[in-house]
C-alpha positions in Angstrom: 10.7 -1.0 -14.3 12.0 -4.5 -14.4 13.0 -7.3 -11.6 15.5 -8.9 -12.9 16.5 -11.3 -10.0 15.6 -12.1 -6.5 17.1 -13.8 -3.9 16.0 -14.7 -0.7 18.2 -16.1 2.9 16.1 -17.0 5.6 12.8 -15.7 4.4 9.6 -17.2 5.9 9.8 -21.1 4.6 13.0 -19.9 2.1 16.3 -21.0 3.4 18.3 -19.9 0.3 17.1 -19.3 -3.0 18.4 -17.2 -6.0 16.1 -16.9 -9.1 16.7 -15.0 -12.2 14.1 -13.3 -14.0 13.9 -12.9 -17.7 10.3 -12.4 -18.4 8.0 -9.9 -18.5 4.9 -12.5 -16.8 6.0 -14.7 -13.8 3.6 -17.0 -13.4 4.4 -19.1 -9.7 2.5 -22.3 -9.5 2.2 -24.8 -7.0 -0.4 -26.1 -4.3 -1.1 -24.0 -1.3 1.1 -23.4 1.5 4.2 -24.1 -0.8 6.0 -20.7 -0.6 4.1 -18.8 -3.9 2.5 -15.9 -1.6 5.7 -15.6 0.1 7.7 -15.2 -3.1 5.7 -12.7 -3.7 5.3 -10.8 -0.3 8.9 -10.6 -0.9 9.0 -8.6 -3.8 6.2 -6.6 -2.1 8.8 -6.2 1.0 11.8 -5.1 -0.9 9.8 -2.6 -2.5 7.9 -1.1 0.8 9.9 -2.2 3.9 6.8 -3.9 5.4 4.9 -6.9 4.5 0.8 -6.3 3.2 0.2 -9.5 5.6 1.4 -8.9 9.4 2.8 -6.1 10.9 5.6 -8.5 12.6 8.9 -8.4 10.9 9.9 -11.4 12.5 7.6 -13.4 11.3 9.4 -13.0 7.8 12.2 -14.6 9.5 13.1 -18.3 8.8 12.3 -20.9 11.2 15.5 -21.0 14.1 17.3 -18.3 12.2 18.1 -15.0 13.3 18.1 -12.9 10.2 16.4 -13.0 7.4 17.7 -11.2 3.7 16.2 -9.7 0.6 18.2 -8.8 -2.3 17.3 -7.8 -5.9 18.0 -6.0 -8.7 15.6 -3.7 -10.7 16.7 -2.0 -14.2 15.0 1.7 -14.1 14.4 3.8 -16.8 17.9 5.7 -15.8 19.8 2.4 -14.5 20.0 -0.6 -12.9 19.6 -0.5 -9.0 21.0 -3.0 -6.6 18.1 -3.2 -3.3 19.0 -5.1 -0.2 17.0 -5.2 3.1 17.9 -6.7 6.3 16.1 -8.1 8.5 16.7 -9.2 12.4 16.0 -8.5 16.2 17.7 -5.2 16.5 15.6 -4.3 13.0 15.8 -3.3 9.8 19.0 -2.4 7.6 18.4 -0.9 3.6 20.8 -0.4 1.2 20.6 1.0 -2.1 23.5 0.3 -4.5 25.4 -1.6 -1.1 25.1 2.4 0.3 23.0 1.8 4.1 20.2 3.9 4.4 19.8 6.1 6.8 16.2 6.7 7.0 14.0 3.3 5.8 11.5 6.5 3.8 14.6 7.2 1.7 14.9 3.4 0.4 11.0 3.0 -0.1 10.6 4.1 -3.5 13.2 2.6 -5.2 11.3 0.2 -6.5 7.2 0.5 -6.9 4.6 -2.2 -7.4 0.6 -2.8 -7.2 0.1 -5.5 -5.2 -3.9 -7.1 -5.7 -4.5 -10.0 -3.8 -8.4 -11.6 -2.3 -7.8 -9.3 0.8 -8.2 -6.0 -1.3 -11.7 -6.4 -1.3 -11.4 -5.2 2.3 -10.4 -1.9 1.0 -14.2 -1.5 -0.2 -15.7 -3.1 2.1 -13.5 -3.4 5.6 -12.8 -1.1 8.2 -11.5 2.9 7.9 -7.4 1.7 9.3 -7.5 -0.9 6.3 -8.4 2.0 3.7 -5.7 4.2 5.8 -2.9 1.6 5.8 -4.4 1.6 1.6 -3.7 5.4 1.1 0.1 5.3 3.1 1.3 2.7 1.5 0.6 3.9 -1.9 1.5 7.7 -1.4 4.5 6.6 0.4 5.9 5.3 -2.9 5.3 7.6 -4.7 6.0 11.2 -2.9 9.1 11.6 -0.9 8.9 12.3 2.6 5.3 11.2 3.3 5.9 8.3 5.4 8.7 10.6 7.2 5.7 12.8 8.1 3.1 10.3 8.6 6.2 8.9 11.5 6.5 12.2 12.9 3.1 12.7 12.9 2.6 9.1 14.5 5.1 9.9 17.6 3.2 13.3 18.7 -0.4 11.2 18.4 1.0 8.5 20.4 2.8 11.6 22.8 -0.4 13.5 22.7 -2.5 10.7 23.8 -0.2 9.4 26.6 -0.8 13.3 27.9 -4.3 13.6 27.9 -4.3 9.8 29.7 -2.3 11.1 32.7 -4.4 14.9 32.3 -6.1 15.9 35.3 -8.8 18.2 34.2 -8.9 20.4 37.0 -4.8 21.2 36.8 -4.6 21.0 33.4 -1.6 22.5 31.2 -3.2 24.1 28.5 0.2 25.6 27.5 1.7 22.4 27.1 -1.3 20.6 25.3 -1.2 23.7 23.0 2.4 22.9 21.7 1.4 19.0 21.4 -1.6 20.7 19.2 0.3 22.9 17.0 2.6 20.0 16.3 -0.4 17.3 15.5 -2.4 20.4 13.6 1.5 20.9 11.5 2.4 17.4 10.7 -1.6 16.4 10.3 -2.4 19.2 7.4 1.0 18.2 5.8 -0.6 14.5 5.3 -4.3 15.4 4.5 -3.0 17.1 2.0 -1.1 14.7 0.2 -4.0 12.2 1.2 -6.3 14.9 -0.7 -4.0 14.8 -4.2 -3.9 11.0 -4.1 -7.3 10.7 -4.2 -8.3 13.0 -6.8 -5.6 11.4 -9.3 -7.0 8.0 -8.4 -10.3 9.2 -8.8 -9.3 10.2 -12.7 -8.3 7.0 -13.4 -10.4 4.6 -11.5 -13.4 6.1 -13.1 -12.7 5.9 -16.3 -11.5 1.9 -16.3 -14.3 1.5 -14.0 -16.6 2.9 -16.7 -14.9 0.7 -19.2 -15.0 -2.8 -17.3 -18.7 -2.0 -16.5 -19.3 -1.4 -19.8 -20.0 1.8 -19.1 -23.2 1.0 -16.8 -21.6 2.3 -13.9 -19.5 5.4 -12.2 -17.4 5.1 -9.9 -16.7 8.1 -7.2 -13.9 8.4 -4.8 -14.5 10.6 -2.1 -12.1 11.6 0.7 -13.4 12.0 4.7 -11.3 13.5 7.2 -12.4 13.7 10.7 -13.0 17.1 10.1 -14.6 19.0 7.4 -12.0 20.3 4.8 -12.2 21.7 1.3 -9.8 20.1 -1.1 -8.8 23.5 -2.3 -7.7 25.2 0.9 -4.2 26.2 1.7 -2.0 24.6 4.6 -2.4 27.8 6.8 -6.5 27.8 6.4 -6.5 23.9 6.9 -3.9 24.3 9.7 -6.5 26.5 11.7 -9.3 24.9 11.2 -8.0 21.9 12.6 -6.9 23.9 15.9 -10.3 25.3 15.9 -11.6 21.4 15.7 -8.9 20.5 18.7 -10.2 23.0 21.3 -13.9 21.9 20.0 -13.7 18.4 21.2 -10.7 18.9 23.9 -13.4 18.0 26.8 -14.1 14.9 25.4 -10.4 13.7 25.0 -9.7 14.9 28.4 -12.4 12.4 29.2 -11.8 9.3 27.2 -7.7 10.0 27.3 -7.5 10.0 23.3 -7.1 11.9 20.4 -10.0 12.5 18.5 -9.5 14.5 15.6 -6.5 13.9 13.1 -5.6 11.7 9.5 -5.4 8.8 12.3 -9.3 8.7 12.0 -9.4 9.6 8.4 -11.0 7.4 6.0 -12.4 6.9 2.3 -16.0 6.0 0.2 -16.9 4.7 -2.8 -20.2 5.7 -4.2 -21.2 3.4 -7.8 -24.0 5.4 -9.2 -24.8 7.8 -6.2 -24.8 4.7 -4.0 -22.2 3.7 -1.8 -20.8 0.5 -2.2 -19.4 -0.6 1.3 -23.5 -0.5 2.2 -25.1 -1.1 -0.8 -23.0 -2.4 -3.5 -23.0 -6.1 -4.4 -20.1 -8.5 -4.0 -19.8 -8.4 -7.7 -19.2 -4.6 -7.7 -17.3 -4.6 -4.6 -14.4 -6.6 -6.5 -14.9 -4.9 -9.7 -14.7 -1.2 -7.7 -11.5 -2.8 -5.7 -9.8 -4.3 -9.5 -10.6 -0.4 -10.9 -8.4 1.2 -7.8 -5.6 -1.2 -8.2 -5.4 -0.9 -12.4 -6.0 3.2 -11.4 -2.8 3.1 -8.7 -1.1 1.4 -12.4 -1.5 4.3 -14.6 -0.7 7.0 -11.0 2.2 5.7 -9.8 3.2 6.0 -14.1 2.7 9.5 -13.9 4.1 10.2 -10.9 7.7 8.7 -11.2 7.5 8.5 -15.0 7.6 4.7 -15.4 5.4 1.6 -14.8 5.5 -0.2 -11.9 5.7 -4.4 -11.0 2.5 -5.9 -10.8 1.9 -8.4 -8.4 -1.3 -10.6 -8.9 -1.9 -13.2 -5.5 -4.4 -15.7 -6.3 -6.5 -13.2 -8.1 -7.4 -14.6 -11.7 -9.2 -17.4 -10.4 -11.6 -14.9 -8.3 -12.1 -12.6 -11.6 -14.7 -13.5 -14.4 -13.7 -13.8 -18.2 -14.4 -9.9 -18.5 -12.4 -8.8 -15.7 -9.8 -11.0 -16.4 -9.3 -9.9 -19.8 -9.2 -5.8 -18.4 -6.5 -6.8 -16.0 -4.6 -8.6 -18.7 -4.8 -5.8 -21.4 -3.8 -3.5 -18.7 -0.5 -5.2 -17.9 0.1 -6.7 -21.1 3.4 -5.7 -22.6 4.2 -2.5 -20.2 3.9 -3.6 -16.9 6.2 -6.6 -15.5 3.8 -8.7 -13.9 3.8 -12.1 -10.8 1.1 -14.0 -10.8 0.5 -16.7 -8.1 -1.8 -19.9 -8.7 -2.8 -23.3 -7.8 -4.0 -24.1 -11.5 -3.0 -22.7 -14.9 -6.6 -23.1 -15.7 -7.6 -20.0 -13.8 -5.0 -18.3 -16.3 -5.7 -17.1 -19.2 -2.1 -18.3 -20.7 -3.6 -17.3 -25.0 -3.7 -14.0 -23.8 -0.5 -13.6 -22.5 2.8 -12.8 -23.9 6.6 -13.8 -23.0 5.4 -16.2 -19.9 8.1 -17.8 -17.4 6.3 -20.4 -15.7 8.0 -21.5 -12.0 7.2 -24.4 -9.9 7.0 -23.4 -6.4 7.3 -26.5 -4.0 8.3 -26.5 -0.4 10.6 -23.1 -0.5 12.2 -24.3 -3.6 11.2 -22.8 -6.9 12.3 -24.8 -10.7 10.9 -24.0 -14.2 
């Protein structure tokens, strides 16, 4: 998979620009607060619909403007592919090949990156919706119809909960919270699944670079939680009951607090280094080098999944990675994966060990080489 050009109207501090690209490493360099992040947030946008750094679409919106554009053009192993996404106050327009989209889950996969930037340390060590948003935005590129489940899924939890808010206990109507249950427990087991073969794939690969940058002084385990206990192995009808079983078990209490308590909402994911796990005890040092071992693993996944590499996007990374790790990351990308890297220095670079190397100069929303 290879970006061949970008251009950008209206984005964030990026009135107009049109940049071809040739190369297989992009490095963007320039001081902070010049535009590099949001070069490559937009890549990252094209490919997934949403940014990785604010909810908000209209903060990717230029200052006093009204819409904002993405365009590019990615050569896949079967073709090239023309990606536009629009973006303004009555939302979002996609179009593949100039064709609008009618759902935005049939445009995200067209194109698939990695994205590893400082904040992906929060994945180890932050809270269980970071780890969540982690696990939909990566399955979401790579099986069709997840994030069209995940929305459905999404409307009856927020329907559910706006229910068991207004619920009088007394007068309740159990026949009407027993459809809003079969319709969390149907959409829910669809995505724990899915959740449950992510996982294990990752947990294939992650282990074995992990066991490779460590030089082989540590393992890495990747184990899924639901908010209910569930065997990886069981089938949708088995899971599907249990998780009734688990709704009329804690329905007192969300009659009481007016929530949902039980669901892939409240879902989350551990990392044990060793037998220990490394949100409590692992250091900072094996914190990075567990999150660098995930985002090399989602590489070598999303390759098996759709048969081709994806676009690796690198934000302000290589100066936060020793010579070691630096060196794993580079072998990993080097000559297979199309890589942008983002810096304030070409010293944090390692530029000997790198290959076929455009170099842009990003300055105040304008980019030169």
């Amino acid at each position: 998979m290879f970006l061949k050009q970008i251009q950008l109207q209206n984005y964030r501090n990026y009135s107009e620009l049109q940049l071809p690209l040739e190369h297989q490493v992009n490095v963007f360099l320039g001081p902070n607060a010049q535009g590099k992040t949001n070069l490559l947030e937009s890549i990252f946008v094209l490919a997934l619909s949403k940014s990785h750094r604010t909810s908000k679409d209209k903060e990717l919106i230029g200052w006093q403007s009204d819409h904002a554009a993405i365009t590019g053009t990615v050569d896949k192993k079967y073709g090239s592919v023309k990606l536009e996404l629009m973006f303004s106050a009555q939302g979002k327009k996609a179009k593949i090949n100039s064709l609008e989209q009618r759902k935005l889950s049939d445009f995200v996969g067209s194109m698939n990156v990695v994205m590893f930037a400082p904040e992906d340390l929060e994945i180890v060590k932050g809270t269980p919706g970071v780890r969540r948003r982690f696990l939909d935005m990566e399955i979401g590129q790579v099986q069709p119809g997840y994030l069209y489940t995940l929305q459905q899924y999404s409307k009856v939890l927020q329907q559910r909960n706006n229910f068991l808010k207004s619920a009088d206990r007394a007068a309740l109507n159990q026949a009407l919270l027993d459809i809003w249950n079969e319709q969390l427990a149907s959409h829910g087991v669809k995505i724990m699944k899915k959740r449950q073969h992510f996982i294990q794939k990752l947990q294939t690969y992650a282990e074995q670079i992990h066991f490779g940058i460590t030089n082989g002084t540590e393992q890495l385990e990747i184990h899924y939680r639901p908010s209910f206990e569930a065997e990886p192995e069981e089938e949708e009808t088995v899971l599907f009951q249990q998780f009734m079983i688990k709704l009329s078990q804690v329905k007192d209490g969300e009659i009481r607090r007016g929530v949902t308590l039980v669901g892939p909402h409240r879902d989350d994911l551990a990392f044990f280094i060793n037998g220990k796990e490394a949100q409590i005890f692992g250091s900072q040092g094996q914190q990075r080098t567990t999150a660098l071992s995930i985002k090399l693993a989602e590489i070598e996944l999303i390759r098996e999944e759709i048969g081709e590499y994806p676009i690796l996007l690198l934000d302000d990374v290589l100066s936060e990675l020793d010579h070691n790790r630096q060196t794993q990351l580079i072998e990993t990308f080097q000559d297979k994966v199309q890589t942008f890297i983002t810096t304030t220095s070409l010293d944090s670079v390692r530029l000997d060990k790198l290959q076929d190397v455009g170099i842009f100069h990003v300055e105040n929303g304008k980019v030169s080489r």
